[in-house]
C-alpha positions as CSV (number, residue, x, y, z in Angstrom):
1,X,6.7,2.3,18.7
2,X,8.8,4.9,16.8
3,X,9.7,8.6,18.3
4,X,9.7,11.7,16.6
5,X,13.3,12.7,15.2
6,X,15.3,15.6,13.7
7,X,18.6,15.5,11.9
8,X,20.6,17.5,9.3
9,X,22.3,16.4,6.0
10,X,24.5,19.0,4.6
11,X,22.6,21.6,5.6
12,X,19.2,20.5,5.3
13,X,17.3,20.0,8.6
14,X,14.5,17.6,8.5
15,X,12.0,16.6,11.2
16,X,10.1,13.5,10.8
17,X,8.4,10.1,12.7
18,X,11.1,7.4,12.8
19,X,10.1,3.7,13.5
20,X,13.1,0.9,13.6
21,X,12.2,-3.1,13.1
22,X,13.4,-5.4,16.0
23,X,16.4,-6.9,13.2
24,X,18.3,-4.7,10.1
25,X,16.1,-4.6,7.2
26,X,16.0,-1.8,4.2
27,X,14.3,1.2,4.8
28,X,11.2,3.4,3.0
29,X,10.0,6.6,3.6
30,X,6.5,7.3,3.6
31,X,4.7,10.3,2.8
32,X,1.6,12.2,4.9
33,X,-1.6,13.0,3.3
34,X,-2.2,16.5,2.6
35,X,-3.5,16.7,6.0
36,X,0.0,17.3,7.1
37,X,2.1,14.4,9.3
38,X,0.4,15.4,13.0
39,X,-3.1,16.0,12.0
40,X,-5.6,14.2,13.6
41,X,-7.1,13.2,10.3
42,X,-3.2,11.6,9.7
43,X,-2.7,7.7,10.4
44,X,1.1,8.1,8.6
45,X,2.8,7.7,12.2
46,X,0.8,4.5,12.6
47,X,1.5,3.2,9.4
48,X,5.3,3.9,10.0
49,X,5.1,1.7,13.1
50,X,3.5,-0.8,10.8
51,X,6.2,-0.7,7.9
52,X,9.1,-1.4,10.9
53,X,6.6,-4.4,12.2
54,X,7.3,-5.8,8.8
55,X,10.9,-5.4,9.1
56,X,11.9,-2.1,7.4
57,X,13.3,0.9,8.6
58,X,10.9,3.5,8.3
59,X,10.3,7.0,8.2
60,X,7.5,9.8,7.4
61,X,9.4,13.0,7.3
62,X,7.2,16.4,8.0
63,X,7.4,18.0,4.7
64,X,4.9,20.7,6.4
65,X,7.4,22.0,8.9
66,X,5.3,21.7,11.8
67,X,2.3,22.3,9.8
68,X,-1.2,20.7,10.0
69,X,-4.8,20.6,9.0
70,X,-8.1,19.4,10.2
71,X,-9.8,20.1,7.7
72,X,-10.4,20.2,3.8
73,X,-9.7,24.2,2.9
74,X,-6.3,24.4,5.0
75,X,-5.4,21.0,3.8
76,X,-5.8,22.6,0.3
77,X,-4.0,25.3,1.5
78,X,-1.0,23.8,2.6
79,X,-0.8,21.5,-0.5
80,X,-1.1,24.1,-3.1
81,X,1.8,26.5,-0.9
82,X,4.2,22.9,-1.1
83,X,3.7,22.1,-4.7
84,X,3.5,25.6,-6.0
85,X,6.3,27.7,-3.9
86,X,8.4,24.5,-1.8
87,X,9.4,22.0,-4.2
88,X,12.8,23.0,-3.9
89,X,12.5,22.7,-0.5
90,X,11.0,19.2,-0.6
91,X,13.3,18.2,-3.3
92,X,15.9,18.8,-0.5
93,X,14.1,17.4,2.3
94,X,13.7,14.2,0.5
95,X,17.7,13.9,-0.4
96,X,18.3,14.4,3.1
97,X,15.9,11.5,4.2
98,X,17.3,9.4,1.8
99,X,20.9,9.4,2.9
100,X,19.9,10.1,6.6
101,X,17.9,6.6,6.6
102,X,21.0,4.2,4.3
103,X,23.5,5.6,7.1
104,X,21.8,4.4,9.6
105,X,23.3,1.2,11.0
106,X,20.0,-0.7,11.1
107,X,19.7,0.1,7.7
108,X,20.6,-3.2,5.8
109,X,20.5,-3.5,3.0
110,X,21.0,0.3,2.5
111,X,18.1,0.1,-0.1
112,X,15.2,2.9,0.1
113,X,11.6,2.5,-1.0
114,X,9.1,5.6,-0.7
115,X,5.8,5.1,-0.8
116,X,2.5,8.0,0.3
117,X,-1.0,8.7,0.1
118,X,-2.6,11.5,-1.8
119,X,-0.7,14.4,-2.0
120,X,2.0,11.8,-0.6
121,X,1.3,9.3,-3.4
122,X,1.7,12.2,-5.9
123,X,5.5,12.6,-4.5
124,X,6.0,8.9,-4.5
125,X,5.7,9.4,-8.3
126,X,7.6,12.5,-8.5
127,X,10.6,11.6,-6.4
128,X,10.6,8.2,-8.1
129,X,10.5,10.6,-11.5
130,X,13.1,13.0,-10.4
131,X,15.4,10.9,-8.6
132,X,15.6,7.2,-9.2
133,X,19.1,6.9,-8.4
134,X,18.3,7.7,-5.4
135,X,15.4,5.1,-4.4
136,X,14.9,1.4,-5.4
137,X,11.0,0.9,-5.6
138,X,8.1,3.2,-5.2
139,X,4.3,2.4,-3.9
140,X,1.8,5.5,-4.7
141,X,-1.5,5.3,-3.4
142,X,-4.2,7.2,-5.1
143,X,-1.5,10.1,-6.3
144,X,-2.6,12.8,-8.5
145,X,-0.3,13.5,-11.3
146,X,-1.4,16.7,-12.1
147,X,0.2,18.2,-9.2
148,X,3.8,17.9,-10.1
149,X,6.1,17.3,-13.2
150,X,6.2,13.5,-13.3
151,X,7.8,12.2,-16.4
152,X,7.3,8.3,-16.7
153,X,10.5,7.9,-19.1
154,X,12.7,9.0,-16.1
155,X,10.8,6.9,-13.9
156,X,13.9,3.7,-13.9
157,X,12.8,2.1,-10.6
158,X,9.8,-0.4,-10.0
159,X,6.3,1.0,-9.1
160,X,2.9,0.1,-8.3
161,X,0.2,2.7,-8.7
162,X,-2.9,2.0,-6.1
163,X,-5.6,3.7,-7.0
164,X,-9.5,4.0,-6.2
165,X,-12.4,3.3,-8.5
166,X,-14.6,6.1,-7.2
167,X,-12.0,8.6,-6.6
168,X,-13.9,11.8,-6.4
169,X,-9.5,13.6,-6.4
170,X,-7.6,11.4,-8.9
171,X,-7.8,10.5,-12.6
172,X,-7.0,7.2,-12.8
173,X,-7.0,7.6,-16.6
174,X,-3.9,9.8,-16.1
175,X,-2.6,7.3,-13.6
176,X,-2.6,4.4,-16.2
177,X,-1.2,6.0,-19.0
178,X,1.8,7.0,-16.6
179,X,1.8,3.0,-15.8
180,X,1.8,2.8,-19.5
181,X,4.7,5.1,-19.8
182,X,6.5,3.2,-17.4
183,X,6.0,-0.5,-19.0
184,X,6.7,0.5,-22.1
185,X,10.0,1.5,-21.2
186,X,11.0,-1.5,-19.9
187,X,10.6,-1.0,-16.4
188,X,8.4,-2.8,-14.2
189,X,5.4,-1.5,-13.3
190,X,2.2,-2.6,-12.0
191,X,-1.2,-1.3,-10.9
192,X,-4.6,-1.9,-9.2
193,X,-7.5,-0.3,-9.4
194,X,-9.3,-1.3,-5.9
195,X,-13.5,-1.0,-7.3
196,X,-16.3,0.3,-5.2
197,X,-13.9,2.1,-2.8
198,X,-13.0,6.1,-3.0
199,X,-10.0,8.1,-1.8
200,X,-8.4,7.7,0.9
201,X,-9.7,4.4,1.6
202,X,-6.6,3.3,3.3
203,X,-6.7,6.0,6.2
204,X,-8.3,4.3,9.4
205,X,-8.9,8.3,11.0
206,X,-11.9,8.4,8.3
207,X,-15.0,6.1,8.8
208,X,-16.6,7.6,5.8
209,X,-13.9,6.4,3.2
210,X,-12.3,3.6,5.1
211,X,-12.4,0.4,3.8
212,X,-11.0,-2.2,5.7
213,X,-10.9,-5.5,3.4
214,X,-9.2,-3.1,0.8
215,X,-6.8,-1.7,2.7
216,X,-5.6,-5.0,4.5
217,X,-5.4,-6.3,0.8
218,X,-3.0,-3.2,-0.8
219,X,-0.9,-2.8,2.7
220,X,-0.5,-6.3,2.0
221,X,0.7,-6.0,-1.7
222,X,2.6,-2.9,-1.1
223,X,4.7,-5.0,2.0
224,X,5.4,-7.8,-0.6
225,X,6.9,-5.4,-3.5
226,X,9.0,-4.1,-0.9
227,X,10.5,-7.1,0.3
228,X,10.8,-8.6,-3.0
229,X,12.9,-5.1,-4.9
230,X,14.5,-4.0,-1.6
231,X,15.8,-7.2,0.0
């Protein structure tokens, strides 16, 4: 089981859900939903145990600052406030994490993956976008690009987009030609379109979109591209 955590790198306090594998291992941060990291609609903490049962470091920082929702309107709320007035903020947040996590001592290789869900997802793109120097592999699930800048020419790290045939949120359309964008510069990228599922169809907390074969299946794929660009 992980614990909640707090630290601060030059400057930047960051609060967060830190899990730790029983052996060294790389590390990958994981982003919350737009529900926000404690909401009861959120499975990110369990998740995070999950990634350190596979042998990574992990950890989902709070990018909501305490923050939650429980349902769709607030969620909305507290999304739209992040992209549109905190990205600095996050920008920061997500430095932090990075070096907080490779200084750990159980951090070995000190290799960082990021990977999220919805609104998370969408800065799994992003951070991969506007920092890959910083990261070695990214995993969005069901991101929406529309939400930030994400240029697939800066994107210099390997991804794999996981998306949802009947996404009622994302446009897969704009999610391949970003895969697209990717490829064609040389970098690796892969994608899946899971069929008959909708959003969110990794998240446990919801009965009406989880679906359990699928999930097990891109947890599973998303595990293995870790291992195999993070060591």
């Amino acid at each position: 089981m992980g614990r909640n955590v707090e630290f601060e790198v030059s400057g930047v306090k960051v609060t967060g859900y830190l899990a730790e594998p029983s052996n060294k291992g790389p590390a990958v941060l994981i982003i919350h939903e737009w529900w926000g990291l404690d909401s009861p609609l959120s499975n990110i903490k369990e998740l995070t145990d999950k990634l350190a049962g596979e042998g990574f470091v992990a950890f989902a920082p709070d990018l909501y600052k305490g923050k939650s929702a429980d349902n769709p309107d607030d969620a909305g709320k507290l999304m739209t406030d992040m992209f549109q007035n905190r990205m600095n903020e996050v920008d920061a947040m997500f430095r932090a994490s990075v070096e907080y996590l490779k200084n750990l001592d159980i951090t070995e290789p000190a290799k960082v993956g990021v990977t999220g869900f919805c609104c998370g997802g969408t800065l799994s793109m992003y951070f991969a976008s506007k920092f890959p120097e910083l990261i070695d592999a990214s995993v969005p699930f069901y991101g929406l690009p529309q939400l930030a800048p994400i240029d697939p020419h800066t994107i210099k790290v390997p991804i794999f987009f996981i998306m949802a045939q009947n996404d009622e949120f994302v446009d897969n359309d704009s999610v391949i030609d970003l895969f697209k964008g990717v490829w064609k510069n040389g970098v690796e990228a892969q994608a899946k379109v899971y069929p008959g599922v909708n959003h969110a169809f990794l998240n446990d907390r919801r009965p009406d979109v989880y679906n359990e074969s699928c999930a097990k299946d891109a947890w599973n794929l998303a595990v293995e591209f870790f291992r195999r660009h993070l060591g």
